[in-house]
C-alpha positions in Angstrom: 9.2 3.0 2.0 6.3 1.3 1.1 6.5 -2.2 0.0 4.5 -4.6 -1.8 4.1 -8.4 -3.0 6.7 -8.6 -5.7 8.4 -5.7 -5.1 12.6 -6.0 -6.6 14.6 -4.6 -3.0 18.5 -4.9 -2.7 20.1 -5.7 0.7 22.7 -3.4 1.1 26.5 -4.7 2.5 28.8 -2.9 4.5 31.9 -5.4 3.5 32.1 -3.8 -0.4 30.3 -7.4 -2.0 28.1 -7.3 -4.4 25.1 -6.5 -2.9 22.1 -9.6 -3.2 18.0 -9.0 -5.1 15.5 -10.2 -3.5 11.7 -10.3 -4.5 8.9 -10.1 -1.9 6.8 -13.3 -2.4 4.4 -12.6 0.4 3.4 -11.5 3.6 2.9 -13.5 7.1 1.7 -12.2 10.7 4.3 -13.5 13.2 3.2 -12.3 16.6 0.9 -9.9 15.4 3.7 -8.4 13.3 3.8 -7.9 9.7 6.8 -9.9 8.0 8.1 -10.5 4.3 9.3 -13.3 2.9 11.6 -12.6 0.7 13.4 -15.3 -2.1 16.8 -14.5 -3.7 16.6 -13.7 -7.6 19.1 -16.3 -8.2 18.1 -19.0 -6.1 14.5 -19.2 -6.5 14.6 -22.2 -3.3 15.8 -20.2 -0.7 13.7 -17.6 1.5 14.1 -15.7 4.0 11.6 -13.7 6.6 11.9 -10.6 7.5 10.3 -8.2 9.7 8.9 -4.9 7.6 10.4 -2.6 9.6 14.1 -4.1 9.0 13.0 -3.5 5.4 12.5 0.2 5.3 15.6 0.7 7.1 17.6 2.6 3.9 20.6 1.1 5.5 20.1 -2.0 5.0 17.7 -2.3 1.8 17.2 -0.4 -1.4 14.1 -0.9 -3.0 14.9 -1.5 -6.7 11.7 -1.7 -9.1 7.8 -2.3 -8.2 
């Protein structure tokens, strides 16, 4: 899957609850790896960073629009 700034992707839970939207805000090189910092769709103050790898694992995200 290839993923870009502003991309719409939806992390994917095993437990049956609704599963959380997250926009890609931007990229960052941590150790000479490409991560993405992604910010919840309904709380526009938190982030997270994840590796771009994690994110094209179909288990765990869906990308949803781009």
């Amino acid at each position: 899957m290839k993923v870009y700034i502003n991309d719409v992707l939806e992390k994917l839970t095993e437990n049956g609850s609704e599963p959380k939207k997250y926009i890609i805000k931007k990229l960052k090189t941590v150790n000479h790896n490409i991560h993405a910092v992604l910010v919840d769709l309904e709380d526009d103050k938190s982030e997270m960073l994840v590796a771009i790898s994690v994110l094209q694992d179909k288990s765990r995200f869906r990308l949803i629009k781009n």
